[in-house]
N, C-alpha and C positions, 0 to 999 in steps of 0.2 A: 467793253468791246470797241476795239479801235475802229473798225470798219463793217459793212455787212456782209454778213458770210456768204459765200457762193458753194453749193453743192454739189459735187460730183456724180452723173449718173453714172458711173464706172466703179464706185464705191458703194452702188446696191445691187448692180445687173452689168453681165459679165456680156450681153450679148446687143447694148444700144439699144435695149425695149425693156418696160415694166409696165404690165398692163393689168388691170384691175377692176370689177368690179364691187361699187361700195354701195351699202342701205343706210338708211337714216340713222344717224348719230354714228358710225366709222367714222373713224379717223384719217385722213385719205393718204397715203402708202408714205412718200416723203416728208411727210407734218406726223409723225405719230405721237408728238409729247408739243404741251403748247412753248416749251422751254426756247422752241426753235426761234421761235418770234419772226418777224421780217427778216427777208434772205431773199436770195436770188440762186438760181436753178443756170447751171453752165450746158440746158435739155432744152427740149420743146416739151412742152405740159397741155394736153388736151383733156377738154373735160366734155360728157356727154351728159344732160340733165338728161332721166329718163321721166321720173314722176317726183312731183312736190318741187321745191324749191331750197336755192343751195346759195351763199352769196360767199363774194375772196372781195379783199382788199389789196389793192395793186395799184402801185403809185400814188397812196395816196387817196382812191379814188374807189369807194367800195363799188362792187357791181355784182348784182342779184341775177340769177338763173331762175328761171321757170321750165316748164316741162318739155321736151324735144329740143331742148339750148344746148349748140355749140360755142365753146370757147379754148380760147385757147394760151398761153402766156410765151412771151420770148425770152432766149436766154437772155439773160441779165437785168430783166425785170424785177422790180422789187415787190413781194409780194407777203399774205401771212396765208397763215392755215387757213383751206375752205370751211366755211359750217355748213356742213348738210345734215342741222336735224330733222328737218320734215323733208327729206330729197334722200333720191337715189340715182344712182349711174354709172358711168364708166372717167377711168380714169387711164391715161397713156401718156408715158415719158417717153419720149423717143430723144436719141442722140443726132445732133446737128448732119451727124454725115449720114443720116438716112430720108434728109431731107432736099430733094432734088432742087437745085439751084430755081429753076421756073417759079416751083411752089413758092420756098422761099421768098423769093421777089415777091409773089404776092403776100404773103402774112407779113411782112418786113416793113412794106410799100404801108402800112398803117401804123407800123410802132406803137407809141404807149397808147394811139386813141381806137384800138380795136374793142367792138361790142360785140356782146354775146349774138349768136347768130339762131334765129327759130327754125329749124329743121322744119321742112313739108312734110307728108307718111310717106313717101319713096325715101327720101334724104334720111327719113329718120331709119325707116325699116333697114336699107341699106348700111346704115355704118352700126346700129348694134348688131345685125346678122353677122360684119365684116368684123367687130369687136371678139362676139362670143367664138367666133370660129380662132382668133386670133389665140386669146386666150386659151384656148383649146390646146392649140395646134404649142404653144410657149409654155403651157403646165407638163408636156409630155414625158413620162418617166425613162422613156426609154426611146430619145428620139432617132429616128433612123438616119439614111442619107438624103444631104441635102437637106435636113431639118432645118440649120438658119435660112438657106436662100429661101424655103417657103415659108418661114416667121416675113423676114425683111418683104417678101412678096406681096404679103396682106397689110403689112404697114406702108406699104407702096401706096397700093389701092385707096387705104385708108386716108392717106393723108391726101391723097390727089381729089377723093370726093371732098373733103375740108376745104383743099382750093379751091375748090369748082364752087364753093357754095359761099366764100369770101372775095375770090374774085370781081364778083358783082355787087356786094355790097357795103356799097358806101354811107356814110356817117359822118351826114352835113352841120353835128350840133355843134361840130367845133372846130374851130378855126385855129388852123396849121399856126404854130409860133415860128420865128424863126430861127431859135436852133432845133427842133424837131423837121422845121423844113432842109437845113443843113445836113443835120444826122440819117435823113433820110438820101439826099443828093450822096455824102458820103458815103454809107454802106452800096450802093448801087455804083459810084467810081469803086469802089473796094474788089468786089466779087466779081468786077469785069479786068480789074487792072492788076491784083494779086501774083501774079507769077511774075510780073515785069516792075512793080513798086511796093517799094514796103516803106517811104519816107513820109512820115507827117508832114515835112514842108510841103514836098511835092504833091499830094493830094490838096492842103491847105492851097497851091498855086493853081490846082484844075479850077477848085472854087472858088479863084479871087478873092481870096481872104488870107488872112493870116495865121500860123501855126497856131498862134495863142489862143487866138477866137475859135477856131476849130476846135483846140481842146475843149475849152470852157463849155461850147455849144455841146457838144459830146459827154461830157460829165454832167452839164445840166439835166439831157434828157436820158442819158441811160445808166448813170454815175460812173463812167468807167471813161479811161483816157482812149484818145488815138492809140497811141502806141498795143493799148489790149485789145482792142481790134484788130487792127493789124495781126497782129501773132497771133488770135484766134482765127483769122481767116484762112494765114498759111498754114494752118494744122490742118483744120476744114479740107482747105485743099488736098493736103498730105494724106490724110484719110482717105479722102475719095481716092485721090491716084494707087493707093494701097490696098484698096479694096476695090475698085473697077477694073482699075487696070492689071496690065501683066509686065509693067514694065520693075526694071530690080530699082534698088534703091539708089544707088547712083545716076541713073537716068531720071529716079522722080525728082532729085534733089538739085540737078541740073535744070529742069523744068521751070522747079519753082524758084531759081534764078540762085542757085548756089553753089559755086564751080567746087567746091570741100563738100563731099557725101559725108567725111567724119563730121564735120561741121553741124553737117543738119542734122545728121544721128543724135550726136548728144545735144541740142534744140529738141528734139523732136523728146527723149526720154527725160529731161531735166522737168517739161512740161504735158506730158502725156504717165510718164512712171512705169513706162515700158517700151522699147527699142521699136524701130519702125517693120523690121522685120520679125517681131513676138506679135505684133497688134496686127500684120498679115494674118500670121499663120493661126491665130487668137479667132479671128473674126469669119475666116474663110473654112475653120474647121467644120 
């Protein structure tokens, strides 16, 4: 294996969610053979320990769940299969573009040194109520109108009570390095400067630093370059405007600062594996 593989949630769930709950000794939905080994997830990955205990290895850094534990992993985290043989709980992949920028900034705002989080019984009752109902509502054989907007609607919810409950908690054991305090300065120039910069110098110049060290800081903590940031951001963005908005493709592609709409069409399908106007009419059915 020349590299670690990165996962597609579009290659198991056709709709930016796969949600699940698992008992002691499942396999948990994305891990189901241990052949997978370390990989990294191009999703958000939420885990809800309900009872017993569960632990993942992730950078490096094993971390153990107990009973009412939120956690959570960011794309391009390097991680292995969960064990939960004495644990049970929930499990939710969600796609980056159903993650509201706010949120984001807070789960992001801690990168790789995010700890599992103990649920109080509101916090707790609240997100497996908002789970089973999830699941519910995304197993439905025969879904009516409107079925995605009230999938995406409960993972709204969901993930907003995640922020709420990460927002506040900070995690003084460890001391910010300085390319994770860089990779974090950058994603945060990233998400606000994305329609108007897409150049590694130019970012490398906001932070008074160098292109080079910028990369290096950025593959240090998340193994992946500048430049795949970047083009993961402007998809990110491409999605949203694709599915928020009502503007046509030519107008999003001018936005995200590309005067050739065929331009960013075949950008947008070379790296997504489907036209910007299939993954509309795909997502909005």
């Amino acid at each position: 294996m020349k590299d670690i593989p990165v996962y597609q949630l579009r290659e198991r769930a056709s709709t930016g969610l796969e949600v699940r709950h698992f008992v002691a000794g499942d396999d948990v939905p994305h891990d189901e053979t241990d052949t997978l080994g370390a990989h990294r997830d191009d999703h958000y990955i939420f885990f809800v320990i309900e009872e017993g205990t569960a632990s993942l290895m992730i950078d490096f850094q094993e971390l153990k769940f107990g009973a009412s534990s939120l956690y959570y992993i960011l794309p391009g985290q390097v991680h292995h299969r969960i064990r939960n043989e004495i644990g049970y709980g929930w499990f939710v992949a969600i796609d980056a573009l159903l993650i509201a920028p706010d949120y984001r900034n807070v789960f992001e705002s801690q990168l790789v040194l995010q700890q599992p989080f103990t649920l109080n019984e509101v916090q707790f009752r609240q997100c497996t109520d908002l789970l089973a109902l999830m699941q519910e509502k995304y197993r439905e054989e025969n879904p009516g109108p409107f079925y995605l907007q009230v999938v995406h609607s409960l993972v709204q919810s969901f993930v907003g009570i995640a922020a709420c409950c990460f927002s506040g908690f900070c995690n003084s054991q460890f001391a910010l390095s300085r390319p994770v305090q860089l990779a974090q300065e950058f994603k945060k120039l990233l998400a606000g400067n994305i329609r108007q910069v897409k150049s590694p110098s130019v970012y490398a110049s906001m932070l008074n630093i160098s292109e080079t060290y910028l990369n290096e800081a950025l593959k240090k903590v998340t193994g992946l370059s500048v430049s795949y940031w970047i083009q993961q951001e402007v998809l990110l963005e491409a999605k949203r405007l694709l599915y928020y908005s009502e503007m046509n493709i030519k107008e999003i592609a001018h936005m995200l600062g590309y005067t050739d709409h065929t331009y960013f069409s075949r950008l947008f399908k070379k790296a997504e594996g489907t036209t910007p106007l299939l993954f509309r009419t795909h997502y909005r059915k």
